[in-house]
C-alpha positions in Angstrom: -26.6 20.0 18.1 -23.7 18.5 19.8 -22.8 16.5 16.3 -22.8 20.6 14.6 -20.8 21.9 17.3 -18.0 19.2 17.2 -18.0 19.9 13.5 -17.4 23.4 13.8 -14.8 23.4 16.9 -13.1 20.7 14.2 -13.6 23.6 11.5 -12.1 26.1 13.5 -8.9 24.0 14.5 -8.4 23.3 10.6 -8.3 27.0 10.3 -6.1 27.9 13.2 -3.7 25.1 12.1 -4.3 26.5 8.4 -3.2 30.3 9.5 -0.2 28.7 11.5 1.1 26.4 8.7 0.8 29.9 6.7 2.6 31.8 8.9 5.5 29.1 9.2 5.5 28.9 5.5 6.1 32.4 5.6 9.1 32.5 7.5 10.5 29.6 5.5 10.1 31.8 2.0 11.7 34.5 3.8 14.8 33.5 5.3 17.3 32.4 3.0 18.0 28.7 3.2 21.7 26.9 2.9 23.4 27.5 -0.3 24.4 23.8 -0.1 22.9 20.7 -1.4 21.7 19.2 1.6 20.8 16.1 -0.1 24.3 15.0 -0.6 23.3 11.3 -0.8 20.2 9.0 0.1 19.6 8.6 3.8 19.8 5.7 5.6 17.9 5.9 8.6 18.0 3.5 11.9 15.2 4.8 14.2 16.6 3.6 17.4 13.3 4.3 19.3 9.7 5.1 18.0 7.5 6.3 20.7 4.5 5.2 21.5 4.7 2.3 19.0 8.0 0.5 21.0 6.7 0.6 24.5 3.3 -0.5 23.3 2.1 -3.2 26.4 5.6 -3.6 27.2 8.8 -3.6 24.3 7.2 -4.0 20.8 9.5 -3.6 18.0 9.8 -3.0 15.6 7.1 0.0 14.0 5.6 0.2 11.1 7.8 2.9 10.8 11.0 1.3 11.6 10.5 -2.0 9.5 9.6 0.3 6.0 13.2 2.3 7.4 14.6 -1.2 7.0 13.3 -1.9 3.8 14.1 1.2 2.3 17.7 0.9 3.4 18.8 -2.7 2.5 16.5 -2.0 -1.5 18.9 1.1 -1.5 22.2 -0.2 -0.2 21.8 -2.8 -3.2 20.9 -0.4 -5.7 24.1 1.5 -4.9 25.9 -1.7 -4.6 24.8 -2.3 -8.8 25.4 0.8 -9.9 28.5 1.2 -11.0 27.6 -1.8 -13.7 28.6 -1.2 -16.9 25.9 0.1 -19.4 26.5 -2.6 -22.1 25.6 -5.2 -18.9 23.3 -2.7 -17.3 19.9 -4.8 -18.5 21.2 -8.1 -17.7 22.0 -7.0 -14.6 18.5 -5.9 -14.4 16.9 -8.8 -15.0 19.5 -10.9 -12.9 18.2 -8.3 -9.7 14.7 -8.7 -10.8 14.6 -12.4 -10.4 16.6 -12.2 -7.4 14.4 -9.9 -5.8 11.2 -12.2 -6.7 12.3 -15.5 -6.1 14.9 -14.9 -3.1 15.1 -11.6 -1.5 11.7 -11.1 -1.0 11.4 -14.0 1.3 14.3 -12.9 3.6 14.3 -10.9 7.2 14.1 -6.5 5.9 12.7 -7.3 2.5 9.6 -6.6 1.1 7.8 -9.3 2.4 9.2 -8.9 6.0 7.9 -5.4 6.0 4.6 -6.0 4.3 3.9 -8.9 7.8 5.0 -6.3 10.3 2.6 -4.2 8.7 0.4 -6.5 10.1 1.6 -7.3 12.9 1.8 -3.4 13.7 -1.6 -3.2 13.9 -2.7 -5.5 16.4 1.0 -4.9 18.6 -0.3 -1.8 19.6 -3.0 -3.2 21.8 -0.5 -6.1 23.1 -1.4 -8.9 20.8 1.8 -10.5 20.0 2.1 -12.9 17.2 4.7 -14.3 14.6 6.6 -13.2 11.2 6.9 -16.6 9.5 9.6 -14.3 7.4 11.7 -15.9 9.7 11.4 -19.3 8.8 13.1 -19.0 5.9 10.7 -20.8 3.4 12.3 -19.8 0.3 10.0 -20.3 -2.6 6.7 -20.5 -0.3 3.6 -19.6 -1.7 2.3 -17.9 1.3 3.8 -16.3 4.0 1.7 -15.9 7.3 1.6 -14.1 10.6 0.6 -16.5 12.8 0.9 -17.6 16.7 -2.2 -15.5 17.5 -5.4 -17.1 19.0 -9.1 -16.9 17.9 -9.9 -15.6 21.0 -7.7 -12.6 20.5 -9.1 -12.1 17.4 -12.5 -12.1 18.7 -12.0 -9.4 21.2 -9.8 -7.3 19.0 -12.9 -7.2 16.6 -15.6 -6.1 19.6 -13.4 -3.7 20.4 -11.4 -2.3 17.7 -14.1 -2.9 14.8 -11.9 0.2 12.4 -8.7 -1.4 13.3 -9.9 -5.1 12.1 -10.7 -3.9 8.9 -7.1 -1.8 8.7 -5.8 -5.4 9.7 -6.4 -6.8 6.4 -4.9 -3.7 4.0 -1.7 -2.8 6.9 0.2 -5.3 4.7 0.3 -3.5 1.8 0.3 -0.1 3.3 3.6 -0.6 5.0 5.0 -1.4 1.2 3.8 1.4 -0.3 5.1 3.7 2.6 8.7 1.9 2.0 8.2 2.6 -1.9 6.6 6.8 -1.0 10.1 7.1 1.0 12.6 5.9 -1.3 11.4 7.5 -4.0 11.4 11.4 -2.8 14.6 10.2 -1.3 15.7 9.3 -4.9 14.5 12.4 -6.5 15.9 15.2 -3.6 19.0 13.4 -3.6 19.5 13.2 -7.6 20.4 9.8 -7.0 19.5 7.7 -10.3 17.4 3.8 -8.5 18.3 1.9 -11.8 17.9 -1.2 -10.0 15.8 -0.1 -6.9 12.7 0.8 -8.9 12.3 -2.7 -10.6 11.4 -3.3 -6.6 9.1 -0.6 -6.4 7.4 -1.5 -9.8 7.6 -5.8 -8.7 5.8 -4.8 -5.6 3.1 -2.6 -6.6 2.0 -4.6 -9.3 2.0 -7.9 -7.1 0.1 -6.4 -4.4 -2.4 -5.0 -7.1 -2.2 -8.9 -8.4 -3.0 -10.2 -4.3 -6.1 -8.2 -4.7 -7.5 -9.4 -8.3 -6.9 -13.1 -6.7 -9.0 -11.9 -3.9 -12.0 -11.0 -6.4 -11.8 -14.8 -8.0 -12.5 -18.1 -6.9 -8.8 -18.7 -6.6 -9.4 -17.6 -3.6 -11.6 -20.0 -2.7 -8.9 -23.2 -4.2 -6.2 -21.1 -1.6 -8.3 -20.9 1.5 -9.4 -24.6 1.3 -6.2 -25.9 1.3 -4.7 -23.8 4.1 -7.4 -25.1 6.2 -6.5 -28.6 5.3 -2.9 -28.0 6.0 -3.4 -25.6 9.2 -4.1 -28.0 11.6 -4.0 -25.5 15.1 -4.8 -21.8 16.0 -1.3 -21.5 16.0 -0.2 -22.8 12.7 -2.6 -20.2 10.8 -2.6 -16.6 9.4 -4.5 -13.8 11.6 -7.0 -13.5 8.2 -6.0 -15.8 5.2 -5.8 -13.9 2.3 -6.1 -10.1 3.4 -8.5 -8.6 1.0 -11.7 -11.0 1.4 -11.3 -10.0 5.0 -10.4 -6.6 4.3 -13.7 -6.5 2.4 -15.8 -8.5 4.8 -15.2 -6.8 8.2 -15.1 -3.1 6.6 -19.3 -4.1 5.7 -20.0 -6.3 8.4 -17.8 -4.3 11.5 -20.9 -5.3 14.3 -20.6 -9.0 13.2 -19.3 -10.9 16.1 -16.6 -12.9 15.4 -18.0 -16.1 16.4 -20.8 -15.8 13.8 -17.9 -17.2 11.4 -18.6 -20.8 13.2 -16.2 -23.5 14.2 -13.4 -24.2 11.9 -13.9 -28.0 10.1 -11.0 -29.5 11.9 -12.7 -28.5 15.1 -10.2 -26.3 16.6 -11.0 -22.8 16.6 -13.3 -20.6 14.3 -13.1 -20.5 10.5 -11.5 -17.8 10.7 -10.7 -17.2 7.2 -12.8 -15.4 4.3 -13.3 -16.8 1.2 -14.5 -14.8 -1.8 -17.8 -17.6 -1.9 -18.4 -16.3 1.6 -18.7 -12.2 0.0 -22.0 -10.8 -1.2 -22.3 -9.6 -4.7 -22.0 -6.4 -3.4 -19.0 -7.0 -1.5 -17.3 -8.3 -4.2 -18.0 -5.4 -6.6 -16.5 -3.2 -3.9 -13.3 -5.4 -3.5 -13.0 -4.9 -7.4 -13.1 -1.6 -8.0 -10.2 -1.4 -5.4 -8.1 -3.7 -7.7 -9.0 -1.3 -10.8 -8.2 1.8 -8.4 -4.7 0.0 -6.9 -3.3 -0.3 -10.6 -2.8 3.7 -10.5 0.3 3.1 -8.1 1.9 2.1 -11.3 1.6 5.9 -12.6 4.3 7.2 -11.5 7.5 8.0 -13.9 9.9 6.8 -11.4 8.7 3.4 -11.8 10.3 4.0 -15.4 13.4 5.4 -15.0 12.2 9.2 -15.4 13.4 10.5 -11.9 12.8 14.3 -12.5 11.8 17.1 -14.6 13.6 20.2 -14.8 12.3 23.2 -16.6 15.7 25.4 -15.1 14.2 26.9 -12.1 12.7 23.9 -10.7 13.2 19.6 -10.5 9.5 18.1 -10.2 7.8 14.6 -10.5 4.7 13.4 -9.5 3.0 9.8 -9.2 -0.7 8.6 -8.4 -1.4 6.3 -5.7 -4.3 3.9 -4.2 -4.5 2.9 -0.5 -7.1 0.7 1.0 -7.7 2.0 4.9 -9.8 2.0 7.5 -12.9 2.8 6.2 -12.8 2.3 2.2 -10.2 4.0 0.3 -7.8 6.8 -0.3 -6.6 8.0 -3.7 -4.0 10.4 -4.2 -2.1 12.5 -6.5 1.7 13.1 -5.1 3.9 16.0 -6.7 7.8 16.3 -5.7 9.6 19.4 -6.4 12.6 21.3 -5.6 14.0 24.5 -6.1 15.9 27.6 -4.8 17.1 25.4 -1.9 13.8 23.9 -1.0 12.7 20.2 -1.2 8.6 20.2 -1.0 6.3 17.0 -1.0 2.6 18.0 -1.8 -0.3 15.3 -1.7 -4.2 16.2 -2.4 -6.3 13.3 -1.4 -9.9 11.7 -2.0 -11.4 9.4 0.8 -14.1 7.3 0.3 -16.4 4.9 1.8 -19.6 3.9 1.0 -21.4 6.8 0.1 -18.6 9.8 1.6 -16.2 11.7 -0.8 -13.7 13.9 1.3 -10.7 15.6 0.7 -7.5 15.8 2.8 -4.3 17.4 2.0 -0.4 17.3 3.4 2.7 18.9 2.5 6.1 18.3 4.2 9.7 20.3 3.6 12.7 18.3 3.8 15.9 19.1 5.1 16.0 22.7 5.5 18.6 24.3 6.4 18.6 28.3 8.0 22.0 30.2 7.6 22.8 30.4 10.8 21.4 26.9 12.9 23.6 23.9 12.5 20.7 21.6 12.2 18.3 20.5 9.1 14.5 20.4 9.7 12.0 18.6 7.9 8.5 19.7 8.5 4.8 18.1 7.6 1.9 18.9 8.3 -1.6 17.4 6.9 -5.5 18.0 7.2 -8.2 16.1 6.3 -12.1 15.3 6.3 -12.6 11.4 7.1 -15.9 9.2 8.0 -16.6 9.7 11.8 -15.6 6.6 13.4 -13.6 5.5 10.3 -16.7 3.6 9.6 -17.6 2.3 6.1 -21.1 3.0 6.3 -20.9 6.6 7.9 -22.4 9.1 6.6 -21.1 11.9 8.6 -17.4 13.3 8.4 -14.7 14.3 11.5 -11.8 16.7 10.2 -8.7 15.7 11.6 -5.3 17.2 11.4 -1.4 15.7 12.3 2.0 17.1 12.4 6.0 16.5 12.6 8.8 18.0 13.0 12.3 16.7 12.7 15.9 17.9 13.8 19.1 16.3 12.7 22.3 17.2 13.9 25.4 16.9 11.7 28.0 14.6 13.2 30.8 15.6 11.0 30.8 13.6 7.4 28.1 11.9 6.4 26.4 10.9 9.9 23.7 12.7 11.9 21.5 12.2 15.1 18.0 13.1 14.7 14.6 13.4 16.6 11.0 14.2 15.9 8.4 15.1 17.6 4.4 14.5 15.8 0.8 14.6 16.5 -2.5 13.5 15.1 -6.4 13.7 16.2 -8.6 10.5 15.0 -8.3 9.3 11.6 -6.6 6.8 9.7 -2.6 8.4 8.4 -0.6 6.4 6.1 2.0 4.6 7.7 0.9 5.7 11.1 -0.3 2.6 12.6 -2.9 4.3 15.3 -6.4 5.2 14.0 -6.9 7.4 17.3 -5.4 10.8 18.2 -1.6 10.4 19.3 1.1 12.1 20.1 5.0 10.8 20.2 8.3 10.8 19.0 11.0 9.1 17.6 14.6 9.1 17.9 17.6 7.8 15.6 20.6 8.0 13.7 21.0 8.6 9.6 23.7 8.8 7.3 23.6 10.3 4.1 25.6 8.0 1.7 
């Protein structure tokens, strides 16, 4: 009984929220928004101070939210940087920023590599567990890029307690870069802004983290994770997980395993902490393989090709598919951009899955709107959804959760303007939100619109 009456009190907040979201909607529609284009340029954003997430056990920064900011703005500054190439050098150009990007960029601090670790690091900084971006070290041309400085017995206690977040450990990585690539690309499309360069970045990254998860279903894996435990001599010197998607996969089946069951490490100090794909059950890695399959659709997008919008005369539109790995299995998602009539609407409709659950979970946010009269621009989301209870793989009962923002930025005069927001979730796992349990906070920041 008390399992139905949680259900339906959750039922009935879905429905209030539902019949508020309505009613705001309705005011929107009504009043007459700015006659302006209030996407004069792509923002660049500089959250000066994301609440809880910075004051997490004492001054933790950045976010996961402030390190995909980062990304977004240094892949945009250089896109606007190349732009004004000439078209007859327009594709060598291209492929000149391509390489770049792979085999230089990446591996420096605010690239796509830097933001995929703090992903990581995200995760287990909100309980106080500090650790190490070896971004930082400036191994250009490195195979392998850890997050390191953390000890086993961290890691131990961080599973016993936080079972859900040790399994979001593994898949926070990637998360954060799809979150950088989600954000630059509406930002693209409202702003009319054409990413000739940026989305070889987007495409680059999606497909290699889709490629980090095929090696994860072969015995690659295994050559990798032998030789960083040869190399890794100390607790110290080695990644929180080794290669993120065997131990993505093996704690999201096996979340009451102690830690310690993994045994001592075969240079004697420490556990073996890493997973290889050997150690996976033929189930396991059938699971871990249909995610690679399923990651491939965040290469469905027409961005990605250099089709930034549709217009039919009344309205701009685009759309894109996309594949996250979370908490508790998956999420897979169809996105749709549009704008018209002075509004700039993001709508998502969403599948989770674990084991045996399939639930459905929804979001749409309006950006930068602008009443008549009110000297400020709003963006508002707002999202709903069905998830496992517990965020557990192996549930087979469901918890509907709900979250929320609003945002206010104040013109400065030109191009710059101060902003806050103000957002709210119950339980449940919200891309690029790095808690899994309810929250409330706010962030603070500056933007410019260049």
């Amino acid at each position: 009984m008390r399992m139905q009456s949680q259900f339906h009190t959750g039922l009935l907040t879905m429905r209030r929220v539902l019949r508020a979201g309505a009613f705001l909607l309705a005011i929107l529609v009504s009043a007459e928004p700015c006659a302006q284009s209030l996407y004069t340029g792509n923002i660049y954003e500089l959250a000066l101070f994301d609440y809880p997430d910075n004051l997490a056990h004492g001054l933790t920064c950045p976010s996961m939210y402030q390190s995909a900011a980062l990304t977004k703005n240094l892949y945009t500054a250089a896109n606007e940087l190349l732009m004004p190439t000439p078209k007859e050098y327009r594709l060598i150009i291209q492929i000149a920023y391509l390489f770049t990007d792979s085999y230089l960029v990446t591996y420096l601090p605010g690239a796509r590599a830097w933001t995929h670790e703090e992903g990581h690091r995200a995760v287990l900084a909100q309980y106080g567990i500090n650790s190490y971006n070896e971004v930082y070290d400036l191994n250009i041309g490195t195979d392998s890029i850890s997050v390191s400085h953390v000890k086993d017995a961290k890691l131990a206690d961080f599973k016993r307690k936080h079972p859900a977040d040790m399994v979001r450990l593994g898949e926070a990585g990637i998360e954060a870069e799809y979150q950088w690539i989600k954000r630059s690309r509406e930002d693209y499309f409202f702003s009319g802004k054409i990413p000739d360069f940026e989305h070889l970045s987007w495409f680059a990254s999606a497909l290699n983290s889709s490629i980090y998860i095929y090696i994860c279903t072969t015995s690659e894996a295994d050559t990798r994770t032998e030789a960083y435990n040869r190399d890794e001599k100390t607790q110290n010197q080695r990644d929180l997980i080794g290669l993120d998607f065997t131990a993505w996969v093996y704690d999201l089946y096996r979340p009451d395993e102690p830690y310690e069951k993994r045994g001592r490490h075969e240079l004697g100090d420490g556990y073996d902490r890493y997973i290889k794909h050997s150690d996976l059950t033929a189930e396991e890695r059938s699971y871990l393989k249909q995610h690679f399959y399923l990651s491939l659709i965040n290469l469905v997008s027409p961005q990605l090709y250099s089709i930034n919008s549709f217009d039919n005369g009344r309205m701009r539109w685009n759309f894109a598919l996309s594949h996250n790995l979370t908490s508790f299995g998956g999420s897979s998602e169809f996105h749709l951009l549009s704008a018209f009539k002075g509004y700039n609407l993001v709508t998502v409709m969403r599948l989770y899955h674990n084991e045996s659950l399939y639930l459905p979970g929804a979001e749409m946010a309006l950006r930068r709107y602008k009443f008549s009269s009110i000297p400020l621009l709003f963006d508002a989301y707002a999202a709903i959804w069905l998830q496992p209870r517990d965020q557990m793989f192996h549930e087979k009962n469901f918890t509907p959760g709900i979250a929320s923002e609003i945002k206010c930025a104040y013109p400065l005069g030109g191009t710059f303007e101060i902003y806050t927001s103000i957002r709210a979730k119950s339980e449940g796992w919200l891309a690029g939100e790095v808690s899994l349990k309810q929250m409330a906070g706010f962030r603070l920041g500056v933007q410019s619109l260049l």
